[in-house]
Each structure stands twice: as C-alpha cells, then as structure tokens.
C-alpha positions in Angstrom: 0.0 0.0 0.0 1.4 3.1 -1.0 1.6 6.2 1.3 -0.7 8.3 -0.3 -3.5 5.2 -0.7 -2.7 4.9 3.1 -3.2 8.7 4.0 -6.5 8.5 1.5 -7.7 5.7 4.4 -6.8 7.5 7.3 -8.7 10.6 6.4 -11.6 8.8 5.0 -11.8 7.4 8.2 -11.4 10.2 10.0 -14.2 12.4 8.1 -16.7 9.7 8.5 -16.1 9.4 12.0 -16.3 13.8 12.2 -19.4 13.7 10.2 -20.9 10.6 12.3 -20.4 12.2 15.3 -22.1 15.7 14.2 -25.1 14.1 12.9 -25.4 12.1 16.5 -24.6 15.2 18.0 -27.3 17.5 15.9 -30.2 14.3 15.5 -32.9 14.6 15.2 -33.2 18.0 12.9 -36.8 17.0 11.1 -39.3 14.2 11.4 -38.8 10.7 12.5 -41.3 8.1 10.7 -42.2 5.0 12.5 -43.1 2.4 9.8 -46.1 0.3 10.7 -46.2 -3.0 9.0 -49.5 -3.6 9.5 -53.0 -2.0 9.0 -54.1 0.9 12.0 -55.4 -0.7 15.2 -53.1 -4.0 15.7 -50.4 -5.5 17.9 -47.4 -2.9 16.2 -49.7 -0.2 15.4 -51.4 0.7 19.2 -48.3 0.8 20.9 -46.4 2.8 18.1 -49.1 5.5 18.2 -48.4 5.5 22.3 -44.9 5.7 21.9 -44.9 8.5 19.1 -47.0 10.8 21.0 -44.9 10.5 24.0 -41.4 10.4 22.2 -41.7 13.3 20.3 -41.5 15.8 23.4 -38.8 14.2 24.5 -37.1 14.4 21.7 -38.0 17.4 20.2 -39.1 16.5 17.0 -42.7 15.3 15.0 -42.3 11.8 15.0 -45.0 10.1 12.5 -46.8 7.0 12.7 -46.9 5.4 8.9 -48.8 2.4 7.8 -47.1 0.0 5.0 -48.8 -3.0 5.7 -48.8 -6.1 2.9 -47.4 -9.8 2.5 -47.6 -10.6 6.4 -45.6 -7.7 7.4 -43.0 -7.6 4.7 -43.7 -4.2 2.5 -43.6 -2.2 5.8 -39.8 -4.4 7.0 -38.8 -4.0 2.7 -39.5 0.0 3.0 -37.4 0.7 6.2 -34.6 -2.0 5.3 -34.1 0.0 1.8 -34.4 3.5 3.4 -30.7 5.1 3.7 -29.4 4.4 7.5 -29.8 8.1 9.2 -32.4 7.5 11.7 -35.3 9.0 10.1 -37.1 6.0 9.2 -37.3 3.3 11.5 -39.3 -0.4 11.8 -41.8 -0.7 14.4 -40.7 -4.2 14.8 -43.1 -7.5 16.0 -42.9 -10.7 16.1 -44.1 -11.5 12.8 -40.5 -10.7 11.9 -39.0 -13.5 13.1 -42.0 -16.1 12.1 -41.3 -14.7 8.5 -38.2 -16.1 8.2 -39.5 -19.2 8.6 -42.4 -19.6 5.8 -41.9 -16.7 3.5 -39.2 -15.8 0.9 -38.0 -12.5 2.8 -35.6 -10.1 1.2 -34.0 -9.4 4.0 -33.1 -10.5 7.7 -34.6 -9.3 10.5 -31.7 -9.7 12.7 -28.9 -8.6 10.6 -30.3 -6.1 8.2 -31.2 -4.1 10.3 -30.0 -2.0 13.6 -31.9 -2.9 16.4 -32.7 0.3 18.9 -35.1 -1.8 21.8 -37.9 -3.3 22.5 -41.3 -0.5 23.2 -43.4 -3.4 24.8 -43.8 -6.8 25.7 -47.1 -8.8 24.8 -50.3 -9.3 24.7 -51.6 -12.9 23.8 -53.9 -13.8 21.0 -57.7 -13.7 22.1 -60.2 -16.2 20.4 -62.8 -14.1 19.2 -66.2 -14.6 17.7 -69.6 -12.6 16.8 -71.2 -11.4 20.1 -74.1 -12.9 18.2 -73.2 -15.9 17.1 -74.2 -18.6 19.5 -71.0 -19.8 20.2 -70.7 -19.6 24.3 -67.1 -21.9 24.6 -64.4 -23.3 22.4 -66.3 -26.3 22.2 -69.7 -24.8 21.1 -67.1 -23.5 18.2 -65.0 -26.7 17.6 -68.3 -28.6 17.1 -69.8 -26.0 14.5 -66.8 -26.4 12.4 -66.7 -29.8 12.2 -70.4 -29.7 11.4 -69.3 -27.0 8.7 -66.3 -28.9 7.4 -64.0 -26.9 5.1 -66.7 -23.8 5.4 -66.0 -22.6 8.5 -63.5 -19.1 7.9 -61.1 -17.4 10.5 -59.9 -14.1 10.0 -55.5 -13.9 10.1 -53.4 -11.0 9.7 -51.9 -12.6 6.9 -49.9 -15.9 5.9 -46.9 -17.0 8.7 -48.2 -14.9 11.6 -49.4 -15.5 14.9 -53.1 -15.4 13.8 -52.6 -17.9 10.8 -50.2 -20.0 13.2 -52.5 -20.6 15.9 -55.1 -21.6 13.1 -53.0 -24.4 11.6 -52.7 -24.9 15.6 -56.1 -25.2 16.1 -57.1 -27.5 13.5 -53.9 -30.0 14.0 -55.3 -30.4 17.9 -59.1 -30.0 17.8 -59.3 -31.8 14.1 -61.5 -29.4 12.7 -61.0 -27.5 9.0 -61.0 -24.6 9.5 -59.8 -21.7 6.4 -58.1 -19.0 7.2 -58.2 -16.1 5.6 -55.9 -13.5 5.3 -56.0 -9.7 5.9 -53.9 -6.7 6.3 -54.1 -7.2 10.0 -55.3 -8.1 13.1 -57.5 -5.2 13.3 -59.3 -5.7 9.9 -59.5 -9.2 10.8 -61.1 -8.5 14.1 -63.6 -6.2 12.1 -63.8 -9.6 9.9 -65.5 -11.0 12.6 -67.7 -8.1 13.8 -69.1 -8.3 10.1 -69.5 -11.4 9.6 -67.7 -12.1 7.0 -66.2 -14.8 9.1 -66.7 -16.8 12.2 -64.1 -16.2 14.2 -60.5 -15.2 14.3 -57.0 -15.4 16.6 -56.6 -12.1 17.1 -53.9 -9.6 19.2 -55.7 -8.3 22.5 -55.3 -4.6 21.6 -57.5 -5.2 18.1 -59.9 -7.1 20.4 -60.1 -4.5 23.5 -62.7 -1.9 21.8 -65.0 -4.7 20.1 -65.1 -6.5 23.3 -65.8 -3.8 26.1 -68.5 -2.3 23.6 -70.1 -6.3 23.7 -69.8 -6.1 19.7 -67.6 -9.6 20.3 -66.8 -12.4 22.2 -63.5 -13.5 24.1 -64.0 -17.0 24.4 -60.6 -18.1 25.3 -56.6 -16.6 25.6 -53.0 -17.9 24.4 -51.3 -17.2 27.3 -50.0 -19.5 29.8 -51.9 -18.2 32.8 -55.5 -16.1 33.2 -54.3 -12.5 32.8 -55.3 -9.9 35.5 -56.8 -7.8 32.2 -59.7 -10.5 31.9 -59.2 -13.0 34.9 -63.0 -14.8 34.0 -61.8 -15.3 30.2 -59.9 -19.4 30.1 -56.5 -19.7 28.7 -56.5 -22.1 25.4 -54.6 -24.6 27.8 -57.2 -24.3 30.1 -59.9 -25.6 27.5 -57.7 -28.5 26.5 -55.1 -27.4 24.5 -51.8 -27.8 25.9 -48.9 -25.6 25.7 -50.8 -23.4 23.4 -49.1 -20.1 23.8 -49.0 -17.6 21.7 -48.0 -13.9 23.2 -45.9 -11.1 21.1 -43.7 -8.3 21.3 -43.5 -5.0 19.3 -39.6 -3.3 19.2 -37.9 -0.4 17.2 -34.9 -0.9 14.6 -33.8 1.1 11.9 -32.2 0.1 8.8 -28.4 -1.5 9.0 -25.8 0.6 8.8 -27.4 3.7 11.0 -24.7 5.5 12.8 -24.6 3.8 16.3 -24.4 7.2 17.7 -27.9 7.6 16.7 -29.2 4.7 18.0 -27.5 5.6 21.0 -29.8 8.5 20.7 -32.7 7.1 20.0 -32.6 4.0 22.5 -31.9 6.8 25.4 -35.1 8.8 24.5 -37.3 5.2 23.4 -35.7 4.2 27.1 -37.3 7.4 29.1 -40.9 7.2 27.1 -41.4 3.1 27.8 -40.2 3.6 31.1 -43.0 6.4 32.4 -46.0 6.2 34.3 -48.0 7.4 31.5 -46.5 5.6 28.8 -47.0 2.0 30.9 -50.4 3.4 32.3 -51.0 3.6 28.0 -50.6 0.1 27.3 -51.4 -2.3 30.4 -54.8 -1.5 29.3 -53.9 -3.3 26.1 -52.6 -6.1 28.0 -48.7 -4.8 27.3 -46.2 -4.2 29.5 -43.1 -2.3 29.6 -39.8 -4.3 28.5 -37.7 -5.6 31.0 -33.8 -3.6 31.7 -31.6 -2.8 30.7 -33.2 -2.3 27.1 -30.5 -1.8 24.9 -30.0 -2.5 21.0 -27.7 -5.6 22.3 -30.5 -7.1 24.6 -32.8 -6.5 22.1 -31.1 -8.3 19.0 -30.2 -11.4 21.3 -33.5 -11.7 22.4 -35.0 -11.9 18.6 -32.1 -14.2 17.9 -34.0 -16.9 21.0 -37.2 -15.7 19.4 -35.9 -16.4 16.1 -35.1 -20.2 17.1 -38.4 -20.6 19.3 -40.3 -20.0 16.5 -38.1 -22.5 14.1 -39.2 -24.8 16.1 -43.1 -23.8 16.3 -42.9 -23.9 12.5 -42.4 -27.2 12.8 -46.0 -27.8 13.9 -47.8 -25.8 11.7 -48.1 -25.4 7.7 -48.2 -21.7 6.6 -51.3 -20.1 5.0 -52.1 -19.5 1.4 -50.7 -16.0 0.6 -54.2 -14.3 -0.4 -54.0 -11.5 1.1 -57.1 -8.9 1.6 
C-alpha cells in the first residue's frame, strides 16, 4: 500500500467518524417516521401511536406514525430496510419478523439487516374471538360447528406466517376441525372480519380485540397465554380448554435500517428508554394487556432476544403449515 493510498484511508476514516459524530450530535433535525407493517389498530400499530405521542416531546421533534402494511408484514420491513441508515425512518418491529423467516421468501433478515434500537413493549396474547351474536358460548360450542361445517368454516388472520394464521393451523392440528383461514392486512381488519361477519371467528392480538369487546360487539372465548391475565381474569386460557402448551404472546420493538450510525441509536434507544419507562406511557398500554420491556433495554439485549425468538419459532414452525398467501 502506498503512502498516499494509506493517508487516503486515514482521512476517510477520519471524516466519516467527524461527520458521524455531528449528525449524533445534531439528530434529530426534522421528522422521525415509525413504519407500521400492518394496517391501524393491531399489535405494532397501538403501541407505536403511544410511543410516538410521547417520544416526540422528549425528543423534540414530530415523529410520525406510517402504515405500509402487505405480505404478512413484509412491504412495511422492505420499505425501512431499503431506506438510507440516518435514523429518520425506522421499523416498528413485532414478532411476525422473526415467524417470516420461517415460511416466506423475505428479502432481507430481520436480525442482521437491520440496527436494532429496543424493545417498546412486551405482549399481549392472542384472544379467540367470535360474533357477540353468534351462538358460540365456549371453544367447544365453536369446535363442534366447524366440524359440522367442514371446510366452510373461515377465520380471519393477519396474513400468511403470523401468529393469527399459526394458531389456526394450531387449532385444526389439535381440535381436528378444517377450519380456512383467511388473510387480511391485519389483526384489526380481521377483528372487524369477525364483527361483520364475513367470518366466524379469528386469533386475534388483544389490543384489536379491546374496543370490540368492552362495547359487547364480540366475544372473548378463550386466551394464548400460559396463565389467566389480570386484564380478563374470568376469560380461560387455550390450555385451560384443553389445548396444551398453546401459547402464543408477542412483542412489538424499534430498529432502523443496518448501517445507522450507532451514535444515533444511541440516541434514539436513550429517549425510546425514558418514554417506555414512564408512568404514562405504561399506564397507556397495560390497558392493552402490554407491558413495559424488562432492563436494561439496549440495541444488544434486544437483537439477542430476537435471535432466541428467532429459534423458538423454528421450532413452532415445525407444527404448523403456513397459509395460502391471499392477502385482503
């Protein structure tokens, strides 16, 4: 290597570290856009509007709240992975991003391609909902309709390879019914499935269930978590009506795309750190059956934790078959 190539290096390196450090030191200077994967009123999208409303006077600038949603989560993780790395476009990340990996050709990798910033909330559990009208009282009232109703009987998912469409294959491996799933943009359009009939049932995030529900527009008749939750301690968990180990809760995080200077993500996991950790913020979302992520919540913790998740849900895949990709 010559001296001049060498000197070339050494003040390339230099100047990238200068300029890194001045745009940590002046970010943010205009809007930050959250990137929403899925349709308004689901698991990513409830405690993203929480977090941007309290984020953004902490951190002194707008911060926007932008659904992309399409192909289980995909379009919305394909927009932010392409966007350039400076902070101002960033993933509100959930656990379909890790079930992706295993059933869908995904362009990128959710662990690597991106730069994780922390987690904004841990859970809720899928409810089993149905039509406040229908006359299904219990699981069973709904297992034997669908056998009756073989091959006819439609649930609402958020789209192929998430939790919804999961705990269907689930379902119908353990009770032996047949039931279809069908997909839309979302839990909260598939919820909204329900309430119009257009199907007779659906696995659905708490959070897209919560309004329906307290206005007795549906019914909760069961919950994938592994004990009664203190949100709706009369409502049976799926093990509870005979369906062992069937667990399905989430998580919702932040990342932005690879490459971002870690000075601001250093940034932005101080300021995602304050707003998760207040009163109001956790006030916000316990009523969505969420709760604030354990510490320290740092971009490390965070992208080991989706690696377990990653390998967790390898081996859920293992025990269902994905949906057919038709998605509403």
């Amino acid at each position: 290597m010559s001296g001049r190539t060498w000197l070339g290096l050494v003040f390339g390196a230099v100047a990238a570290a200068l300029t890194n450090g001045a745009l940590a030191q002046d970010f943010p200077t205009r809007p930050i856009t959250l990137v929403v994967s899925f349709a308004p009123g689901g698991l990513s999208d409830v405690p993203a509007r929480f977090l941007a409303a309290e984020m953004q006077e902490r951190i002194g600038q707008s911060i926007i709240v932008e659904n992309k949603p399409g192909a289980s989560g995909i379009t919305g993780g394909s927009y932010v992975w392409r966007a350039p790395p400076d902070g101002y476009t960033l993933l509100v990340s959930a656990i379909s991003e890790v079930q992706n990996l295993h059933y869908l050709p995904v362009p990128y990798n959710a662990i690597t391609d991106f730069a994780q910033v922390g987690k904004i909330a841990d859970g809720p559990a899928l409810v089993l909902i149905v039509n406040a009208n229908s006359s299904y009282k219990s699981v069973s009232d709904l297992i034997a309709d669908a056998k009756k109703n073989d091959g006819k009987f439609n649930f609402a998912t958020s789209g192929p390879a998430t939790s919804p469409a999961i705990a269907v294959d689930q379902f119908n491996a353990l009770a032996g019914t047949n039931i279809v799933p069908v997909p839309y943009k979302g839990t909260g359009p598939a919820a909204a499935a329900v309430l119009s009939g257009e199907v007779q049932g659906a696995f659905v995030f708490y959070p897209s269930a919560k309004g329906l529900a307290d206005a007795g527009k549906v019914r909760i008749l069961a919950v994938a978590s592994a004990k009664r939750t203190a949100y709706m301690p009369d409502i049976p968990t799926m093990t509870e009506v005979g369906f062992k180990n069937f667990v399905h809760s989430a998580f919702v995080g932040l990342a932005a795309p690879r490459n971002t200077p870690p000075q601001v993500i250093a940034v932005l996991n101080r300021y995602l750190n304050e707003t998760v950790n207040s009163p109001s913020f956790q006030k916000r979302i316990e009523q969505f059956g969420m709760v604030a992520p354990s510490q320290p919540n740092t971009p490390d913790t965070f992208a080991k934790f989706l690696s377990t998740e990653t390998a967790f849900q390898a081996e859920l895949a293992k025990l269902s078959r994905p949906s057919q990709p038709n998605v509403k």
